[in-house]
C-alpha positions in Angstrom: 220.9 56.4 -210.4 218.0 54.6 -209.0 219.4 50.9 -210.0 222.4 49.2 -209.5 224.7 48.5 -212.4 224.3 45.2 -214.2 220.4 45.3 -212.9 217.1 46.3 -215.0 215.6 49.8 -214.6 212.3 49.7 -212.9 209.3 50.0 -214.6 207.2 53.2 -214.3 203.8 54.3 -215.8 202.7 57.9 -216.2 198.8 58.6 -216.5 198.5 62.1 -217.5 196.2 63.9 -220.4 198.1 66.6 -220.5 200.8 66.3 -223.3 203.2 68.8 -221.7 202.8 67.7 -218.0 203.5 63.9 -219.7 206.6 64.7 -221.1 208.2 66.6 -218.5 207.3 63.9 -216.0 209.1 61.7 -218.6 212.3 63.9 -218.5 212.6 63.4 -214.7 212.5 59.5 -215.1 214.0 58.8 -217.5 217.1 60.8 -216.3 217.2 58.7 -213.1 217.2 55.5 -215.2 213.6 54.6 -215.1 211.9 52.5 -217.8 208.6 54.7 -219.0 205.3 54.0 -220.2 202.7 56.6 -221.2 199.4 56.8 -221.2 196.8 59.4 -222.1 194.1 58.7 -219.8 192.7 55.8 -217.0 191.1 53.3 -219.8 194.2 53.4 -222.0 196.5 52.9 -218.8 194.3 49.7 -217.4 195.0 48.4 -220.8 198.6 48.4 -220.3 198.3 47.3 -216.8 196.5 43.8 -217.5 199.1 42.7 -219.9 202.2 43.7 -218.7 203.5 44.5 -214.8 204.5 48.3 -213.5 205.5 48.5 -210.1 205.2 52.4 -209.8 201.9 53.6 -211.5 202.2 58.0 -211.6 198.6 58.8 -212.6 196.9 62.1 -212.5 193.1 62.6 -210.7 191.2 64.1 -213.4 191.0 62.6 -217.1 188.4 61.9 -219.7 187.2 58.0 -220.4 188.6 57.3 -216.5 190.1 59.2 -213.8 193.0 58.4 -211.7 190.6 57.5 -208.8 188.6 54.3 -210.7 191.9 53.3 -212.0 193.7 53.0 -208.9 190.6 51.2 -207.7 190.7 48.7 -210.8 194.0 47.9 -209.9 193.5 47.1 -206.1 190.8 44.9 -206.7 192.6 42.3 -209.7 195.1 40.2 -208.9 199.0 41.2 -209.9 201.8 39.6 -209.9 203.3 41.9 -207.7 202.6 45.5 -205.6 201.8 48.3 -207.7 202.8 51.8 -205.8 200.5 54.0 -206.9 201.0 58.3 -207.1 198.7 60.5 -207.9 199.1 63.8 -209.7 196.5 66.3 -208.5 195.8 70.0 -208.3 193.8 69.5 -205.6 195.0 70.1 -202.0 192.1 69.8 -199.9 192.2 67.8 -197.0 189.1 65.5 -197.8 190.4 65.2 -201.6 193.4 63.5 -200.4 192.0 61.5 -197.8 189.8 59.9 -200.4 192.8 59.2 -203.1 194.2 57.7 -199.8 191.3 55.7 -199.4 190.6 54.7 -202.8 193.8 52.9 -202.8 196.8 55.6 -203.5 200.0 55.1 -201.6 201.2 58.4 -202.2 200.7 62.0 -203.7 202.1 65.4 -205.8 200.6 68.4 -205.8 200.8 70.0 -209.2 202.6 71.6 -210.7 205.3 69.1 -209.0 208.9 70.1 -207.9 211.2 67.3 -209.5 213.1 67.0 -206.3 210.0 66.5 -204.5 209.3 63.4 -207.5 212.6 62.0 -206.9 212.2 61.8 -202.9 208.4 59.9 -203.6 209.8 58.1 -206.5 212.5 56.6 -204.2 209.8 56.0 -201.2 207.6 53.8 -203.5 210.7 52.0 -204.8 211.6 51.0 -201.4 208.0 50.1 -200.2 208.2 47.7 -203.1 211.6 46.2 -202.4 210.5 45.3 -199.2 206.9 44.0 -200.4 209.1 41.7 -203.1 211.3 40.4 -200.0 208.6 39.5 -198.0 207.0 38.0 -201.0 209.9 36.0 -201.4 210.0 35.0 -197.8 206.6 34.1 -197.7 206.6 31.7 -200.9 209.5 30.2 -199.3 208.0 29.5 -196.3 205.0 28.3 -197.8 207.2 25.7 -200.0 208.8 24.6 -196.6 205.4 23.9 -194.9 204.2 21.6 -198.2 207.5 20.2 -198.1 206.9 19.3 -194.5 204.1 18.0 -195.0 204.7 15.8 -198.0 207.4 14.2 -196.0 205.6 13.0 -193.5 203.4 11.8 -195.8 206.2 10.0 -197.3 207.2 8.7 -194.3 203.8 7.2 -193.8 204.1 5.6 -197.5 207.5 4.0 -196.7 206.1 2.2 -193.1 203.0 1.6 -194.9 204.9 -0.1 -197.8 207.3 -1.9 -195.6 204.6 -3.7 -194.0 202.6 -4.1 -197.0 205.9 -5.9 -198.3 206.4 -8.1 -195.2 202.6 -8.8 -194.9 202.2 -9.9 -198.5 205.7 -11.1 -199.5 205.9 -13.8 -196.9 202.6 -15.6 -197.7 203.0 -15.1 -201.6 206.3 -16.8 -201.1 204.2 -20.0 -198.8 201.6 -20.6 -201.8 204.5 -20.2 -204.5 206.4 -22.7 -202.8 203.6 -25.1 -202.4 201.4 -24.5 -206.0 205.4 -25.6 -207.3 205.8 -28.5 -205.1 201.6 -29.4 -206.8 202.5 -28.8 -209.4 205.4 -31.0 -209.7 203.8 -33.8 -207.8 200.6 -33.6 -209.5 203.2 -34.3 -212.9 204.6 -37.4 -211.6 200.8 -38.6 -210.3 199.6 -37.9 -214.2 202.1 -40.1 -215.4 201.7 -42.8 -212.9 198.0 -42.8 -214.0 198.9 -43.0 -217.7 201.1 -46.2 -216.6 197.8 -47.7 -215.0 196.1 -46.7 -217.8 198.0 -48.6 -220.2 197.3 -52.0 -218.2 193.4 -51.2 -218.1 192.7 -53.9 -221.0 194.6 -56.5 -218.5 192.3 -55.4 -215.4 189.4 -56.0 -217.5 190.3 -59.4 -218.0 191.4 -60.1 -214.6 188.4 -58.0 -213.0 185.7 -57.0 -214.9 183.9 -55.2 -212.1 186.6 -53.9 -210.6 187.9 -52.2 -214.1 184.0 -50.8 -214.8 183.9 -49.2 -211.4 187.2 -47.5 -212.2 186.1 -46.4 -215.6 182.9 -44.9 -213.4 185.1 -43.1 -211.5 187.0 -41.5 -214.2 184.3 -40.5 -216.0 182.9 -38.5 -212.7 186.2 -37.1 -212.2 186.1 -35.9 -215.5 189.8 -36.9 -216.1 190.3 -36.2 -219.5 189.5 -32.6 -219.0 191.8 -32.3 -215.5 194.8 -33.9 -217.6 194.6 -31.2 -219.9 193.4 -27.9 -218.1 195.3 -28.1 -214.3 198.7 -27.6 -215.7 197.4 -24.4 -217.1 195.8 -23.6 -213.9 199.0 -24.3 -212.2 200.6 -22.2 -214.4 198.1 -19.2 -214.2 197.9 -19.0 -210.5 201.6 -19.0 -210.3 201.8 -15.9 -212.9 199.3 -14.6 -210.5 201.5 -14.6 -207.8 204.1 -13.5 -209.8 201.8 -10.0 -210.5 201.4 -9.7 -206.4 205.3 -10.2 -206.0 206.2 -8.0 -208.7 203.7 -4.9 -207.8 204.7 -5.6 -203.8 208.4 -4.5 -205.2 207.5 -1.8 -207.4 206.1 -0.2 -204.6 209.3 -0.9 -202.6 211.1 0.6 -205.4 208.6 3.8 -205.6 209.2 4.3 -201.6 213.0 3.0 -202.4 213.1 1.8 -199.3 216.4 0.4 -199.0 217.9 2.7 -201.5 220.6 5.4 -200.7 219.9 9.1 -200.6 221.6 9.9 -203.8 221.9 7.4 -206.7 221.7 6.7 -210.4 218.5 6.3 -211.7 216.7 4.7 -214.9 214.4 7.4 -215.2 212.3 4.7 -217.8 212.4 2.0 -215.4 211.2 4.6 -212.9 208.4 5.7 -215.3 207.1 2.0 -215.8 207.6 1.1 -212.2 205.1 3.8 -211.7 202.9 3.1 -214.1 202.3 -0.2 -213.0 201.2 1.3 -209.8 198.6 3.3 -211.3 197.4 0.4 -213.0 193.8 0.0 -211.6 193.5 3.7 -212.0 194.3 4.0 -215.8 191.8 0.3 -216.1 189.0 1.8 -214.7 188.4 5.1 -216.5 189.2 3.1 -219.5 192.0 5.4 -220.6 194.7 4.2 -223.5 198.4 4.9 -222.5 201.5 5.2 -225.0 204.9 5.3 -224.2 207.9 6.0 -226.2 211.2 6.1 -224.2 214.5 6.8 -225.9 217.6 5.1 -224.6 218.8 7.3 -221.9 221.9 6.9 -219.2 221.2 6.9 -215.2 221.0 10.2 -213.7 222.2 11.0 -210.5 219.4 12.1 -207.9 217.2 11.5 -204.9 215.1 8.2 -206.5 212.9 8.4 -204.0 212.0 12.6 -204.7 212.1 11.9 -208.5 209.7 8.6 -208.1 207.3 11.6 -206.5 207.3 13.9 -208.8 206.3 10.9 -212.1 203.3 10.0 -209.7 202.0 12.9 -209.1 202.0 14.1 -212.7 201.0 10.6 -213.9 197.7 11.3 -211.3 197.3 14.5 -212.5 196.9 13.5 -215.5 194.5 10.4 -215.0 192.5 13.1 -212.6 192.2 15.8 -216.0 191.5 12.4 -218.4 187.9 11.7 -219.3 187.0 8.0 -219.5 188.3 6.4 -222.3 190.7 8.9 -222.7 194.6 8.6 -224.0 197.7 9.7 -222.0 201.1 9.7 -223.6 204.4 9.5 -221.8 207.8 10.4 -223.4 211.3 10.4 -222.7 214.1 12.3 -224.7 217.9 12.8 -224.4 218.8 17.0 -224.6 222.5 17.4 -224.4 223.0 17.4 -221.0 219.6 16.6 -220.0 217.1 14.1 -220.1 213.4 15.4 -220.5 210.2 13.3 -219.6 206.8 15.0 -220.4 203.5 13.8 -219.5 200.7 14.5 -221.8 197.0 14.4 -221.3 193.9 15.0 -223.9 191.4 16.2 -221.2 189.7 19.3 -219.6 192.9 21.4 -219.6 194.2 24.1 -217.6 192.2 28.1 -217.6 194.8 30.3 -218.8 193.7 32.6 -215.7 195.2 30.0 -213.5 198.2 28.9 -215.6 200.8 31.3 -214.0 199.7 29.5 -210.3 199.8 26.0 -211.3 202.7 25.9 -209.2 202.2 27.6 -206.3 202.0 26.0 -203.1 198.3 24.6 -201.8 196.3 26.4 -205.3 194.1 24.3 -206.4 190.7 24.3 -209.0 189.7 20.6 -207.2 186.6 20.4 -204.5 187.1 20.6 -201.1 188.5 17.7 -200.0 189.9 16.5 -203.4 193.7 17.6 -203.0 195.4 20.3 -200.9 197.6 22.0 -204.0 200.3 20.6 -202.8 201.4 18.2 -205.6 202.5 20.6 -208.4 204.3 22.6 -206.1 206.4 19.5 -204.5 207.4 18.7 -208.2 208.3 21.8 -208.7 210.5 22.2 -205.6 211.8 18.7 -206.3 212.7 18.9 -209.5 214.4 22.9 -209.1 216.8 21.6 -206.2 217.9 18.6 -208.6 219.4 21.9 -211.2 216.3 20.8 -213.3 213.2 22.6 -214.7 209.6 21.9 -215.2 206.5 23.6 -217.4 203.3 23.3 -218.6 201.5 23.8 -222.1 198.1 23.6 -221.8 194.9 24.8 -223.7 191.4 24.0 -222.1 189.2 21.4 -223.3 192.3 19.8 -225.1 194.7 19.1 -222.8 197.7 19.6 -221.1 201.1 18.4 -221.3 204.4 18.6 -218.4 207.6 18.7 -219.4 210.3 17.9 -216.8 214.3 18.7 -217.8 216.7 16.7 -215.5 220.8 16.9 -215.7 222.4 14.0 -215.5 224.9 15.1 -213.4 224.1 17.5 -210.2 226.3 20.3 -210.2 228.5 21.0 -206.7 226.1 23.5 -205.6 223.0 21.5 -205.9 221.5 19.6 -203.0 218.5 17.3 -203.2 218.9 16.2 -200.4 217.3 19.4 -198.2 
């Protein structure tokens, strides 16, 4: 047996026009537990292999409509989703023959007619050629997640000194001009009713002065006091609600760098969204685009804040990025048994279905050079797969796409953040 119990039988497709030579190829496999697919000849086989994934390809040389040679050329030159190992079938034994299979791409050769031990022994070769190829693959996409998750911390890190000072910069003046437009504000109360008092003795001034009461009425009228009486307490009150806007998006973006916030902690995933959302004010103003929310009630889930805080703004930009102007964005929340779900949803360019699959992957990106390093899908993805959660994306180009994030609300024991 070629597969471990409990585990999926490998995938193998035979390329072969001759019926006979098919089928007793078949036998063989399928008696060591492999998974077969036949074809009749190269054009029906490159078919099969653009919509579905065989890791061992056992093709013969020469066939009508495509011979083994120009399919194992098609196949090393499109993009897989894994190694294909690749055998040919030939009658030919030349030297130069199989140097050119070799060249065109083959890993590997039989000499018909075949022995079946001689199969077995190059079946098991290709199988472990692509064990190893999926380990490495695996260690590489690991490795790459580490290096974007290195270097989004440190541009974290950057954000949280950056905001810190940003907070100590701006808070401490805000607080000076609240203080003192209150203190105006009060004072300038009690001066209006003092002048009301004056005001009401003006017909006694006349009598007692007439000059002196004309020159005041002079300088009222240049003042324009009836007009200051009724607008400056609205000024007051604007440039106080003003300042009010600085302090409150100063503190959002404490609370999106959760600076003084513990690793792990409940979260209001809704207060999280709007927090953010408040951030990318200007953005969402300028292109003109229309946001909707709809949150359901939803209970605090235990996470990283800070990770999770991540992971809204970079789909929320994502999505402003992929919006025309004037375009609509709608965020939702939703309570699934044990999970809460969030998805963002754009109306914009959309995503190619050729790069759908790699949406994910560390540093792909369809953006200029210089417009984003691919890292911010990938991040969310990472974040959001170490918090026991999942994320996806349904898209269709030219009319948008939309995420869809799945958190627990409770980490299991095995699940850390925190790495």
């Amino acid at each position: 047996m070629n597969s471990a119990p409990g585990t999926s039988a490998m995938k193998v497709l035979i390329v072969e026009d001759s019926l006979v030579t098919r089928r007793l190829v078949r036998a063989c496999l399928e008696k060591w537990q492999y998974e077969v697919q036949e074809a009749e000849h190269g054009a029906q086989a490159w078919e099969f292999v653009q919509h579905d994934h065989y890791p061992l390809v056992l093709t013969d040389w020469l066939m009508p409509e495509m011979d083994g040679l120009e399919l194992t050329r098609r196949i090393r030159s499109c993009e897989l989703p894994g190694y294909v190992y690749i055998i040919l079938l030939t009658a030919k034994a030349e030297k130069a023959d199989l140097v050119a299979a070799m060249d065109a791409g083959a890993d590997d050769f039989l000499v018909k007619p075949f022995d079946p031990d001689e199969l077995r022994v190059r079946m098991r070769a290709g199988e472990r050629i692509i064990a190893l190829e999926r380990r490495l693959a695996e260690q590489n996409r690991q490795l790459r997640e580490a290096q974007a998750a290195l270097v989004q911390s440190e541009k974290l890190a950057s954000l949280g000194q950056l905001a810190a000072g940003m907070a100590h910069e701006i808070n401490n003046p805000v607080a000076y001009v609240t203080n003192n437009l209150a203190v105006l504000n009060r004072d300038l109360r009690a001066v209006m009713e003092l002048l009301q008092a004056y005001r009401r003795g003006a017909e006694i001034l006349r009598q007692a002065d007439p000059q002196l009461a004309a020159q005041l009425a002079e300088l009222e009228e240049d003042a324009d006091l009836e007009w200051v009486q009724e607008n400056l307490p609205r000024l007051f009150d604007a440039s106080l609600g003003g300042l009010a806007r600085v302090r409150n998006t100063v503190q959002n973006l404490r609370e999106f760098a959760r600076l003084d916030a513990a690793e792990l902690d409940e979260l209001d995933l809704n207060a999280a969204l709007t927090s953010t959302l408040d951030m990318l004010r200007r953005e969402l103003d300028e292109q003109q685009i229309s946001l909707s929310t709809h949150f359901a009630p939803l209970p605090p889930v235990v996470c990283r804040p800070s990770k999770i805080h991540q992971v809204f703004l970079n789909l929320l930009l994502n999505a402003i990025q992929a919006s025309d102007p004037q375009g609509r964005i709608e965020v939702r929340t939703a309570a699934e048994l044990d999970h809460a779900v969030v998805e963002v949803r754009d109306h914009g360019c959309g995503i190619d279905p050729a790069h759908l699959p790699r949406v994910f992957e560390p540093f792909f990106t369809t953006k200029a050079v210089g417009r984003g390093a691919g890292l911010g899908l990938s991040i969310c993805y990472g974040i959001i797969r170490d918090h026991g959660g999942s994320i996806d994306v349904d898209s269709q180009l030219g009319r948008g796409s939309t995420f869809r994030v799945r958190l627990p609300f409770r980490l299991q024991p095995t699940q850390d953040p925190n790495r």
